[in-house]
Backbone bond lengths (Angstrom), bond angles and torsions (degrees), N, CA, C in turn:
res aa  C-N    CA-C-N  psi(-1)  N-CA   C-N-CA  omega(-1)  CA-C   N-CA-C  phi
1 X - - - 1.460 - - 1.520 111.08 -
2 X 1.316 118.34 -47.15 1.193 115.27 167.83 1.454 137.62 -68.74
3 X 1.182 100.08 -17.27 2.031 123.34 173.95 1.719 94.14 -85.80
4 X 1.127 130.86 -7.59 1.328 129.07 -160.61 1.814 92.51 -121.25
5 X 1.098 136.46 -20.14 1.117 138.13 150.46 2.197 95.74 120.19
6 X 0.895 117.14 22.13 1.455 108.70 -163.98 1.043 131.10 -64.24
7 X 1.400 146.47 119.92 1.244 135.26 -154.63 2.001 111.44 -108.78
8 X 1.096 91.21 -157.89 1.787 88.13 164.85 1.191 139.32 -102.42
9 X 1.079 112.05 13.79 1.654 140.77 152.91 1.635 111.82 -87.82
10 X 1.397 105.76 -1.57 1.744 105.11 171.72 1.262 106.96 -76.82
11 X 1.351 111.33 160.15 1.963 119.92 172.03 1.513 101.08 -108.45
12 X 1.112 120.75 -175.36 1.691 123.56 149.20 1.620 102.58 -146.83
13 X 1.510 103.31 106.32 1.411 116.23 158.16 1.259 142.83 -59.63
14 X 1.709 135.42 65.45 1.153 140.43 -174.20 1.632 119.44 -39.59
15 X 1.449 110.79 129.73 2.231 91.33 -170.66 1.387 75.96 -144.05
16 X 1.820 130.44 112.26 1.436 122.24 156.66 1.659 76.18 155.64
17 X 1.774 94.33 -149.76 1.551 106.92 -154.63 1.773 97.11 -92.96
18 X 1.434 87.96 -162.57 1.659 105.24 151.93 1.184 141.16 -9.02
19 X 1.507 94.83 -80.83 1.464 117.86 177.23 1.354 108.71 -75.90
20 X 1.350 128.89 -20.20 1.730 127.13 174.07 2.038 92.59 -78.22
21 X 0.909 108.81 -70.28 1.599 120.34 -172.35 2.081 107.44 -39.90
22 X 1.507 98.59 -38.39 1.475 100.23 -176.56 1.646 98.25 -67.08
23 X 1.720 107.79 -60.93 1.632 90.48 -156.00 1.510 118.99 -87.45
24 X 1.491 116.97 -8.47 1.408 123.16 162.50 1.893 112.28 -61.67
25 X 1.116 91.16 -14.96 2.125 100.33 178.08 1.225 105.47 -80.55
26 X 1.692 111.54 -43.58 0.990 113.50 179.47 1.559 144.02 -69.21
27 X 1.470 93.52 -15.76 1.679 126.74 -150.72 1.796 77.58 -105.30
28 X 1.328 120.46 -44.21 1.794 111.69 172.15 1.406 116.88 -87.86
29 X 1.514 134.98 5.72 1.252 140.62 152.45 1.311 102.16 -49.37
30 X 1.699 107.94 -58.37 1.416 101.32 -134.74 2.104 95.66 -127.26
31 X 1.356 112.31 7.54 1.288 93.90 168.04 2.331 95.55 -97.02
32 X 1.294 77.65 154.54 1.706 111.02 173.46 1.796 84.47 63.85
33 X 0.890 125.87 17.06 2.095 117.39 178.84 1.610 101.67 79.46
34 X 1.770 105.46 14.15 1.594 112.34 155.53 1.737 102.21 120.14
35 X 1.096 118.55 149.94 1.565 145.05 174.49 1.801 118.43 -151.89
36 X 1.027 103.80 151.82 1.284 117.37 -169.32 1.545 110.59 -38.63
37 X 1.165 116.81 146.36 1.634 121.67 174.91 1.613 120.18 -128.54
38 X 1.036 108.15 119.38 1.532 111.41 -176.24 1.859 109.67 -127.24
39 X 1.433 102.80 116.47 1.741 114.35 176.99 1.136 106.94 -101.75
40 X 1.525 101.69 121.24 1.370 104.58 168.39 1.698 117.20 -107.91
41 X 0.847 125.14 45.02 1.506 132.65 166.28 1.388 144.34 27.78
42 X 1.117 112.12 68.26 1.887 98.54 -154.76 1.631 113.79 -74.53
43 X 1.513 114.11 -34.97 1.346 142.43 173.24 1.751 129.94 -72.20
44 X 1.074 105.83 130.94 1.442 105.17 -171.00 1.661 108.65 -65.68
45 X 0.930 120.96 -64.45 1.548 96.89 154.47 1.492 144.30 -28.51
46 X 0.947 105.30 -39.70 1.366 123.02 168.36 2.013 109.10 -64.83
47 X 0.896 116.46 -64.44 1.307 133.55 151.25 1.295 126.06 -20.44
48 X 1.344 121.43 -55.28 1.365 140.47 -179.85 1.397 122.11 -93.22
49 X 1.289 99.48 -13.84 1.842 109.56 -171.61 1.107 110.45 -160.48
50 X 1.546 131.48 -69.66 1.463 127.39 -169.56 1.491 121.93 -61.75
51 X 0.946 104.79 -6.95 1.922 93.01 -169.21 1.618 105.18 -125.33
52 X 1.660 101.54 0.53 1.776 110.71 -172.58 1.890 104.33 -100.53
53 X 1.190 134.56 116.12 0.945 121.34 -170.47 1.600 133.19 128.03
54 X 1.459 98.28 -43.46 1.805 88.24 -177.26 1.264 141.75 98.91
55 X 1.562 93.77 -9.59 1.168 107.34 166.52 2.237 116.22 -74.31
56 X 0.983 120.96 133.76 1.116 121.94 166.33 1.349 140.55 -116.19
57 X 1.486 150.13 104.86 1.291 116.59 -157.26 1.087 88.81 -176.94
58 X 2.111 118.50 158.49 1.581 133.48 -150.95 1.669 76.88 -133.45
59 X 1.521 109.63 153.00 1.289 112.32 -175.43 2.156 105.35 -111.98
60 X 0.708 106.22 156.78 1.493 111.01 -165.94 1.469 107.14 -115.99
61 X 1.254 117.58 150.84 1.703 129.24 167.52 1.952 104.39 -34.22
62 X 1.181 106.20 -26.10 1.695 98.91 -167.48 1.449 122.93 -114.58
63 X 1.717 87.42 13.27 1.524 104.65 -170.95 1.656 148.28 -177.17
64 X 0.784 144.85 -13.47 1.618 141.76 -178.17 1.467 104.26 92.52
65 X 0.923 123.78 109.63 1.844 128.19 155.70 1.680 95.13 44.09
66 X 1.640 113.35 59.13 1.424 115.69 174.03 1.705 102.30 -93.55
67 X 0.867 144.52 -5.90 1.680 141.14 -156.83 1.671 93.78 -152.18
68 X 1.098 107.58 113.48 1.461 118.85 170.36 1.684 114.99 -176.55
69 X 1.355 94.11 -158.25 2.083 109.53 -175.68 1.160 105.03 -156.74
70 X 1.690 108.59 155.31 1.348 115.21 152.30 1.219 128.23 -81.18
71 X 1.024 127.87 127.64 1.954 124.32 -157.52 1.695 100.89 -162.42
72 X 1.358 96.23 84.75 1.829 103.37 -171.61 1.700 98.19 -77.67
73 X 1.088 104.20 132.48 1.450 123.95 -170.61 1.799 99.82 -72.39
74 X 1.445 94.58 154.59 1.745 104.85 -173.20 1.817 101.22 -88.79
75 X 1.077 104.23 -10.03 1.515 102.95 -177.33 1.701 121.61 -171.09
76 X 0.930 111.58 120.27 1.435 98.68 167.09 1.971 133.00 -113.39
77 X 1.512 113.86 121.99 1.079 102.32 -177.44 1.278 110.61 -101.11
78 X 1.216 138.36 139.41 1.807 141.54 159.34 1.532 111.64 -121.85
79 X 1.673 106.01 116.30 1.737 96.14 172.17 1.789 104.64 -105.65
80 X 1.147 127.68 139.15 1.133 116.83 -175.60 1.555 113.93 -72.12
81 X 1.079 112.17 2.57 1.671 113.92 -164.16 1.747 99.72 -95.78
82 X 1.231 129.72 9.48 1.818 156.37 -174.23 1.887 71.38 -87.86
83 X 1.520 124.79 -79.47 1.410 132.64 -141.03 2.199 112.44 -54.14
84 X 1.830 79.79 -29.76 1.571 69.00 175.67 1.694 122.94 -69.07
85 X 0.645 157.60 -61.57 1.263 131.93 136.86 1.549 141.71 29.19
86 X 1.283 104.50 -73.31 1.353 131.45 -178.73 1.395 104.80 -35.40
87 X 1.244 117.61 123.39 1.590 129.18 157.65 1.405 125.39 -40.92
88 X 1.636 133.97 90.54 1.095 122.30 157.15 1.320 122.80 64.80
89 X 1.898 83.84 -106.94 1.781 110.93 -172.39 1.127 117.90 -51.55
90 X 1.790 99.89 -47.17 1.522 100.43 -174.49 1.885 119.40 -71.25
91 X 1.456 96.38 -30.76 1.310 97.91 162.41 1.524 134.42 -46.62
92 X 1.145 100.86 -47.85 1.615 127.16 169.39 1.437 114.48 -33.39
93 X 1.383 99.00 -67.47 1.524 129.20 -170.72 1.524 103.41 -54.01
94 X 1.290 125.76 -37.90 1.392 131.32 -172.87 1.459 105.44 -77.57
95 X 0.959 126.19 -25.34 1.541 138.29 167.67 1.347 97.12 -52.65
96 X 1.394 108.87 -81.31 1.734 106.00 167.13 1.283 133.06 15.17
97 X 1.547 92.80 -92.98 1.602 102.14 170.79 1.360 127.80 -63.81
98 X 1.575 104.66 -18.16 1.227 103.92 170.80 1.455 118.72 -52.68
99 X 1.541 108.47 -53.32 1.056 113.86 -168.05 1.985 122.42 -65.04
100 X 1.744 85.10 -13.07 1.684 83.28 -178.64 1.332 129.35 -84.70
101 X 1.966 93.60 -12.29 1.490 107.29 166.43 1.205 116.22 -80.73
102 X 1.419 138.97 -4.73 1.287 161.56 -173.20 1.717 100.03 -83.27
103 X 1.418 104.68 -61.37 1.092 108.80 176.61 1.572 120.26 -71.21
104 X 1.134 137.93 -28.53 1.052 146.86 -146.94 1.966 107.98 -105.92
105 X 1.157 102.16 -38.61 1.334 113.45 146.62 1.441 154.00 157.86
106 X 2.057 94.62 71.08 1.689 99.86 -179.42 2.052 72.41 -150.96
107 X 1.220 112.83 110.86 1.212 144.05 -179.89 1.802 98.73 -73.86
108 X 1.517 121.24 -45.48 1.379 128.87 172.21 1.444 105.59 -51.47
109 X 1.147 119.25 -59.90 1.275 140.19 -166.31 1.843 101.79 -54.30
110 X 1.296 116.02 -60.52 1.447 120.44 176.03 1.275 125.01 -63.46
111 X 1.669 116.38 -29.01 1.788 109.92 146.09 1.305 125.52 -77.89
112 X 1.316 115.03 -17.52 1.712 106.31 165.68 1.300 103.47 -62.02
113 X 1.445 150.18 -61.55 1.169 143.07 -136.91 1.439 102.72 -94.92
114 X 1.459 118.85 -20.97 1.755 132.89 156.57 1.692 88.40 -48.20
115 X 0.748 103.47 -78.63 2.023 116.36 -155.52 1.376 102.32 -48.44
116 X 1.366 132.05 -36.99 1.381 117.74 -164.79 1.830 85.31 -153.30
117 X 1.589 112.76 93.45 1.549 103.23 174.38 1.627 96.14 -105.53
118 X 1.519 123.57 6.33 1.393 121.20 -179.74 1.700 100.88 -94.97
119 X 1.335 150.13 -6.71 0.835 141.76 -166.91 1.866 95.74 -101.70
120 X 1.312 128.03 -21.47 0.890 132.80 176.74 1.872 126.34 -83.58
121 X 1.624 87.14 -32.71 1.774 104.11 164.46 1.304 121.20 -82.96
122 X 1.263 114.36 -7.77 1.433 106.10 170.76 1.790 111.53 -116.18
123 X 1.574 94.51 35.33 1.488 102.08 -171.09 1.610 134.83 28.17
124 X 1.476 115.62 52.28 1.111 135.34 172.69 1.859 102.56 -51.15
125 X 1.577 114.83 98.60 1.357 116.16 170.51 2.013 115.68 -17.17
126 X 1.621 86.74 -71.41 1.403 86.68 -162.21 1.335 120.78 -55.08
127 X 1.776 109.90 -37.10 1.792 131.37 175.87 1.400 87.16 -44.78
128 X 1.328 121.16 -75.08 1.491 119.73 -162.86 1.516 134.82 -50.05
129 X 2.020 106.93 -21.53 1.039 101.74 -169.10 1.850 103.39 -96.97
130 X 1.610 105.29 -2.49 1.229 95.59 -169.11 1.914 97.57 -93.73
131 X 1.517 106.56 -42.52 1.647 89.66 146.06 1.371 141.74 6.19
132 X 1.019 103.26 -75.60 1.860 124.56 -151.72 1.768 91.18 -98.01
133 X 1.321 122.44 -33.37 1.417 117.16 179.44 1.797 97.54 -76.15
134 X 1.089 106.75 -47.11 1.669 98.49 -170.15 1.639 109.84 -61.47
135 X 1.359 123.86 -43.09 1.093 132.58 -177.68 1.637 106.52 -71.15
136 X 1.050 118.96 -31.48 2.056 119.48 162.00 1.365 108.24 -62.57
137 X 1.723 117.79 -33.65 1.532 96.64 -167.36 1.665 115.38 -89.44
138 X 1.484 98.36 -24.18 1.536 108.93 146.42 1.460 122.34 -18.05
139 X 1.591 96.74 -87.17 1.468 122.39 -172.61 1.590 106.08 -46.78
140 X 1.163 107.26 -56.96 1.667 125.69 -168.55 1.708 105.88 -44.13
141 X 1.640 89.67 -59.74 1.993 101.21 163.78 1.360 134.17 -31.49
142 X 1.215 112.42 -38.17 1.187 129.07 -160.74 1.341 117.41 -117.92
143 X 1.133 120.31 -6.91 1.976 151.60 -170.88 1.529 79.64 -93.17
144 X 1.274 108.93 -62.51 1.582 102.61 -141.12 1.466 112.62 -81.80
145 X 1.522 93.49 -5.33 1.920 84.48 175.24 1.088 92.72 -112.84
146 X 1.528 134.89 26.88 1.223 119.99 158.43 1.647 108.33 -137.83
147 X 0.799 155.29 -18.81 1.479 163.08 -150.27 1.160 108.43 2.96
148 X 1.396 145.24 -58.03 1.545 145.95 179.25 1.647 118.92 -75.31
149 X 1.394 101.57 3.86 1.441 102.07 176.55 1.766 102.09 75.68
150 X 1.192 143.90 -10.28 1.451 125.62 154.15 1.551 129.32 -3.39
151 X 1.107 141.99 -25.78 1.223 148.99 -153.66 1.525 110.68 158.72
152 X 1.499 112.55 -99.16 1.569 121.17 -122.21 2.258 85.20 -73.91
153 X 0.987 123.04 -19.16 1.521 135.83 150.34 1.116 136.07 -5.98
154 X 1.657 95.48 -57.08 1.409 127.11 -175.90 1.467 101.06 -66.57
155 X 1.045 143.34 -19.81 1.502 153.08 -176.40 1.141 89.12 -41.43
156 X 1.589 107.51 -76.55 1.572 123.18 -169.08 1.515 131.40 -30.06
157 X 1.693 104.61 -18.19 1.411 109.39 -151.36 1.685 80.08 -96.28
158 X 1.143 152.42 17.75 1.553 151.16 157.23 1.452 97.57 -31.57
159 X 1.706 111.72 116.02 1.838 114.24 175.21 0.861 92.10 83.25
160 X 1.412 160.69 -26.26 1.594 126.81 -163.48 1.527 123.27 -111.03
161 X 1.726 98.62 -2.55 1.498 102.18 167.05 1.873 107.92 -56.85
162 X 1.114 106.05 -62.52 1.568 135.65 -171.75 1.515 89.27 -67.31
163 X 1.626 131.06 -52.49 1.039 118.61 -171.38 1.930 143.06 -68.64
164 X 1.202 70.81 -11.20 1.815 99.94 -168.51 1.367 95.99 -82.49
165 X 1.671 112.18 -60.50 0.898 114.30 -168.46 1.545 117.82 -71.36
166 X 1.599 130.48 -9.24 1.124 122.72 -175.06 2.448 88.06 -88.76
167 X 0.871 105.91 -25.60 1.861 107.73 -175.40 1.569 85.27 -64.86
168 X 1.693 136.55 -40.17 1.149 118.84 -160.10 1.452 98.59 -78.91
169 X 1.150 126.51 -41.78 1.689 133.04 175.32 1.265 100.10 -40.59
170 X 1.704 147.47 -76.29 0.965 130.71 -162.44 1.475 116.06 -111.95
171 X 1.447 82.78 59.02 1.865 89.00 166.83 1.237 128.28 40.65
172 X 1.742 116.07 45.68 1.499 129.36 -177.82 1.326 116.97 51.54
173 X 1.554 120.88 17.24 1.253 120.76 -179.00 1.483 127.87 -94.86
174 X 1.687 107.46 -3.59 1.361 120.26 153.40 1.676 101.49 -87.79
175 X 1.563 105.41 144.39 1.801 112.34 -178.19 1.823 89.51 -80.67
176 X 1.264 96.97 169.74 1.537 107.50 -147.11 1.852 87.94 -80.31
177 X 1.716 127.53 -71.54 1.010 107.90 154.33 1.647 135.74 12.81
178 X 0.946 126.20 -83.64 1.345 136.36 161.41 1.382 131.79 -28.00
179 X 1.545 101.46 -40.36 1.343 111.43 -158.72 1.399 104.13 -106.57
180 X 1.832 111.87 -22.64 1.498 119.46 172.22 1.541 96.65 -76.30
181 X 1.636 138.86 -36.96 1.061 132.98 -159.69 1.694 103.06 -78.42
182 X 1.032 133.44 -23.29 1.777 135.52 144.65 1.470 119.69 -64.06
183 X 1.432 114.78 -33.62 1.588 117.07 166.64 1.690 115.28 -68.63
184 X 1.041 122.26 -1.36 1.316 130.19 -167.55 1.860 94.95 -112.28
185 X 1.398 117.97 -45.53 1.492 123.86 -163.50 2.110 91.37 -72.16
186 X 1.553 104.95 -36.67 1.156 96.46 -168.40 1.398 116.26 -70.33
187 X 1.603 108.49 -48.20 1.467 121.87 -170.77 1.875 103.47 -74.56
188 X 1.330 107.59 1.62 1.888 104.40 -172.74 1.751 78.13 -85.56
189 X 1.231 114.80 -50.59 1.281 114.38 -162.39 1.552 122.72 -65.89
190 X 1.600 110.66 -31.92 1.208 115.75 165.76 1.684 127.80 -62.80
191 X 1.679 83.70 -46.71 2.017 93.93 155.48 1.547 115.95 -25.04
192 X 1.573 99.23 -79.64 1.425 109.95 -177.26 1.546 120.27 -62.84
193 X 1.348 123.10 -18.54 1.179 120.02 171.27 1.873 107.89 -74.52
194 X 1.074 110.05 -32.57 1.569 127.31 -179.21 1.728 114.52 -58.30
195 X 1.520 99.43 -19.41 1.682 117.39 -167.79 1.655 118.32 78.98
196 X 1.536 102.85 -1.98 1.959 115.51 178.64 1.786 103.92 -69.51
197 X 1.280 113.21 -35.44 1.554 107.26 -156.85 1.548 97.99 -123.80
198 X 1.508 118.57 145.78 1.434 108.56 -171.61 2.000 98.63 -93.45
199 X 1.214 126.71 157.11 1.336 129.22 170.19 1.091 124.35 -24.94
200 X 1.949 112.43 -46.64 0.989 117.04 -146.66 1.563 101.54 -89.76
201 X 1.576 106.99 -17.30 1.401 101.42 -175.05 1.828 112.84 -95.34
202 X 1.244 103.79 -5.98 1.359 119.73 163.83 1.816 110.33 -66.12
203 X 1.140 110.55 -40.00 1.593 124.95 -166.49 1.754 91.08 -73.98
204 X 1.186 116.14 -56.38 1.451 118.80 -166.88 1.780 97.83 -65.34
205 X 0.917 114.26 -46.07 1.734 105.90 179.73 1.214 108.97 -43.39
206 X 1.776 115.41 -62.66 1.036 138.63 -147.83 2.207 81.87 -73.93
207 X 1.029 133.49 -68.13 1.097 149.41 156.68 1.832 117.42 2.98
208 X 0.932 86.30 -42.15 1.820 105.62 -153.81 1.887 92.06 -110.40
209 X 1.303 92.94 -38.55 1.534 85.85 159.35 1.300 144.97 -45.47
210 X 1.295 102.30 -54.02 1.608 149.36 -176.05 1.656 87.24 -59.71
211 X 1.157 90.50 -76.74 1.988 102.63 -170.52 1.220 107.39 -46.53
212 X 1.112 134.62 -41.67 1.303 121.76 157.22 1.569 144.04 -78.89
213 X 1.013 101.78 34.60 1.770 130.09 -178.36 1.675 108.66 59.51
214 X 1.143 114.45 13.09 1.729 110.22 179.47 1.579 107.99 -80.07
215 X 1.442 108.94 147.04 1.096 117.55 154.59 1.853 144.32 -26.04
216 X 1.005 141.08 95.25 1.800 122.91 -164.65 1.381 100.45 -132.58
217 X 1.425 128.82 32.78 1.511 117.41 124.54 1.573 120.24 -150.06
218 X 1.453 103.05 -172.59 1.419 94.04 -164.00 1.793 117.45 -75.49
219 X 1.109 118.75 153.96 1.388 126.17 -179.04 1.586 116.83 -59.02
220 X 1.480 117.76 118.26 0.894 97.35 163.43 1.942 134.02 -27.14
221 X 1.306 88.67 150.82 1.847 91.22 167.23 1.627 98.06 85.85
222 X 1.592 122.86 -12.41 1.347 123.42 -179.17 1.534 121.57 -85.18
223 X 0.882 120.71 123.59 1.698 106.88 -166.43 1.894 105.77 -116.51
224 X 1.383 105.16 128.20 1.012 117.33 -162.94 1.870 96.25 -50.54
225 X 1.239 124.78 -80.56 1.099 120.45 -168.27 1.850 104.98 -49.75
226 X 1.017 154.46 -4.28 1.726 147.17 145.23 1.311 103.03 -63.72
227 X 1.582 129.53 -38.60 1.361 110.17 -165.18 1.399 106.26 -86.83
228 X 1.763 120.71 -10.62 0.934 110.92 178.17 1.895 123.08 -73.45
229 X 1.922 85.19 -39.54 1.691 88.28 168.80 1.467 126.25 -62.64
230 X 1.374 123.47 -32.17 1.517 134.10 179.04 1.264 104.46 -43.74
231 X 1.581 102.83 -55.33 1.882 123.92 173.65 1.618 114.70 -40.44
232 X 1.469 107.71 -35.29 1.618 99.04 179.58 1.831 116.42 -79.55
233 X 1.741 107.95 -14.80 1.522 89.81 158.63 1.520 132.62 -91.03
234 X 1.505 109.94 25.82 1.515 107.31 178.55 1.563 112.63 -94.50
235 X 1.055 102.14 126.64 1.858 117.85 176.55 1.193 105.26 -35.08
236 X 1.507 139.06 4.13 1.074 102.98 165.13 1.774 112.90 -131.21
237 X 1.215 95.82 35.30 1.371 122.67 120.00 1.357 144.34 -5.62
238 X 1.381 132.88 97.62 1.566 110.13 -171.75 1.479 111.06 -134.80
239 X 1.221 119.33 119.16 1.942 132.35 -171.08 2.358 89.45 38.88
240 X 1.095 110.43 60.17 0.833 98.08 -172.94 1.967 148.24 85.34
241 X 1.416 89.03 -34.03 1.783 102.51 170.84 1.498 98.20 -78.26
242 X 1.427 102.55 152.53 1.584 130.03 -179.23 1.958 97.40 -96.89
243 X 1.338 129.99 125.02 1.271 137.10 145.06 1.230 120.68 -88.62
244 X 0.925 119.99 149.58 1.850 137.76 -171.46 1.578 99.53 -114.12
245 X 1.224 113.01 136.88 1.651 114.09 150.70 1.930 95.24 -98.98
246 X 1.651 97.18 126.79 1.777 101.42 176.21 1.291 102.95 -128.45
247 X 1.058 114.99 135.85 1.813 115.29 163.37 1.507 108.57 -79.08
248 X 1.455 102.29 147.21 1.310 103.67 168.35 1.499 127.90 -98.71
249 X 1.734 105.75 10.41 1.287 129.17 -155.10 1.301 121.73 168.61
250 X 1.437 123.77 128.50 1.745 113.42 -165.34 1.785 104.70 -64.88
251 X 1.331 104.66 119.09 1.495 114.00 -171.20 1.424 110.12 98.17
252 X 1.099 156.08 21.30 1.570 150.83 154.58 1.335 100.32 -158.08
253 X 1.592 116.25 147.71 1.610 131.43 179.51 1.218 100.73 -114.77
254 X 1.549 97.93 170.87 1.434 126.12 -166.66 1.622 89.87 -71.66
255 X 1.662 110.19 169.73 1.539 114.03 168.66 1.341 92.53 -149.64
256 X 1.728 134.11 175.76 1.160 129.95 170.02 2.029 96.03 -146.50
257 X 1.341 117.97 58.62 1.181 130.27 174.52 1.565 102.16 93.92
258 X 1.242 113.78 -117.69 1.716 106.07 -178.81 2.065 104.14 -78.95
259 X 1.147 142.36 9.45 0.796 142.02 -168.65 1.374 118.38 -123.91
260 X 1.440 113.44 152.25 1.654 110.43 -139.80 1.968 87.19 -123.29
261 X 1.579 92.66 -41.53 1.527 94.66 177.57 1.499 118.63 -79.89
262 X 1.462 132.29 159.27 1.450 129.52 -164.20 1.549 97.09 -119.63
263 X 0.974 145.39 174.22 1.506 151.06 142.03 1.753 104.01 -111.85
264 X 1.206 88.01 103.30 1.721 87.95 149.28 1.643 126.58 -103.88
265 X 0.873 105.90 153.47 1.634 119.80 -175.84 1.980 104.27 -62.63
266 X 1.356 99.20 150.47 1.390 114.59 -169.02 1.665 112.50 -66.64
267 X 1.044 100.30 -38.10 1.654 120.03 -176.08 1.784 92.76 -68.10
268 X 1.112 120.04 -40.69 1.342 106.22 -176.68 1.299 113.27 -87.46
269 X 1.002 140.97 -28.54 1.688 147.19 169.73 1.213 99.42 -52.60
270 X 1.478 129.01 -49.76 1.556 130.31 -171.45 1.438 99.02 -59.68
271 X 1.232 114.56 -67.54 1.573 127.03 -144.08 1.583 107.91 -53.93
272 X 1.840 96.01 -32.10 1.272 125.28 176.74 1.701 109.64 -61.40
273 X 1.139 127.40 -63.47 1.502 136.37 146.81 1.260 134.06 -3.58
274 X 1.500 93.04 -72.60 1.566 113.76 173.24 1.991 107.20 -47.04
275 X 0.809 112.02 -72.27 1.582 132.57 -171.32 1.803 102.78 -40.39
276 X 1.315 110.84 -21.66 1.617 118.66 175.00 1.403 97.78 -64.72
277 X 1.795 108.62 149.32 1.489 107.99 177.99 1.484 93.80 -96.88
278 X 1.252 132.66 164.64 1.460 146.40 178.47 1.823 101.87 -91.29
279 X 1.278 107.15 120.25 1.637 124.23 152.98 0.870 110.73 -32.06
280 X 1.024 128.17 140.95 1.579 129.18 143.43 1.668 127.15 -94.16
């Protein structure tokens, strides 16, 4: 951009997934002290989460989305007709998050995709486009009374305490999707082990997961006590204690007065762990 002469009347047009949408956000955070940002989304993930919001950030050897900015984009376009295309897995994975915004908070939204998860796997245009709008107005909700992540934010991070840290275990070589859709089976379960979430709505996460070809336990070769330490380099992190985003119910989360994240104790995260059956 700068060999190209760019000034501050430049934009930077994001066109691909995630990882295009994260560091092109980032690359307009922080060139000239910032210029306009526009994601255009090709990926259902991207769609549903990565490119809605403002968050920006490149992940490092020591961590998950450790180096970044807030840099709320001037526009966002998503056509769902980018998804036919899309590979599978990665498709898959966008389901994922779908489902954590489902969980996290539009309860309608998580029995629609119960009721008909085949209209969504065989990428039915219209299924898909009402998808990705419900899951933006979600996001949008919850962005906007928080924008810097202060609190009510933290909602969002449902699966990615557990999830981040299982992508840091194997060297970003599970797609993120995947690895939040086991961060979700673990932390539903820790919920309910916590007394916040009842079984049954742990079972349906874990459930709805399944049905949609994602992953719901940990990978072989993963060892509960590593994924727990991996967990202590994620930013959200505090003087050391681990916070959880937990629902207390499919569509609303736990709170503990002004606070959205929980700390549970180490002994219980494990015990919680242990009780997972191993992949093969």
């Amino acid at each position: 951009m700068l060999a190209l002469g760019g000034g501050r009347d430049s934009a930077v047009v994001a066109l691909g997934g995630g990882v295009v949408c994260d560091l092109a956000g980032f690359t307009a955070a922080t060139y000239l002290r910032g210029v306009p940002f526009v994601p255009v989304p090709t990926t259902l993930l991207a769609m549903v989460d990565a490119a809605v919001g403002g968050k920006t950030a490149v992940d490092h050897p020591r961590g998950k989305n450790l180096i970044g900015a807030f840099h709320a984009p001037s526009a966002v376009f998503a056509d769902v007709a980018t998804l036919a295309t899309l590979p599978e897995r990665e498709f898959r994975s966008g389901l994922a998050e779908a489902v954590k915004t489902a969980v996290v908070g539009d309860a309608a939204l998580f029995r629609k995709i119960e009721r008909s998860p085949a209209s969504l796997l065989l990428r039915q245009p219209a299924a898909l486009a009402d998808l990705v709008a419900a899951c933006c107005r979600v996001k949008a909700r919850i962005v906007e009374a928080d924008e810097l992540d202060a609190n009510r934010r933290a909602l969002l991070n449902f699966g990615h305490t557990l999830g981040h840290a299982l992508e840091h275990r194997l060297h970003y070589r599970m797609p993120h999707g995947e690895a939040v859709a086991v961060g979700m089976v673990l932390e539903a379960r820790l919920a309910s082990r916590a007394g916040l979430l009842s079984r049954r709505d742990a079972d349906r996460i874990e459930a709805l997961l399944d049905r949609l070809g994602l992953p719901t336990s940990l990978p072989r070769g993963v060892s509960p006590a590593k994924l727990l330490a991996a967990a202590r380099t994620d930013k959200k992190a505090r003087r050391g204690e681990l916070r959880y985003a937990l629902p207390r119910k499919i569509g609303a989360m736990a709170r503990q007065g002004a606070e959205y994240t929980l700390p549970i104790a180490d002994e219980i995260v494990l015990a919680t762990l242990h009780r997972l059956p191993l992949r093969s």
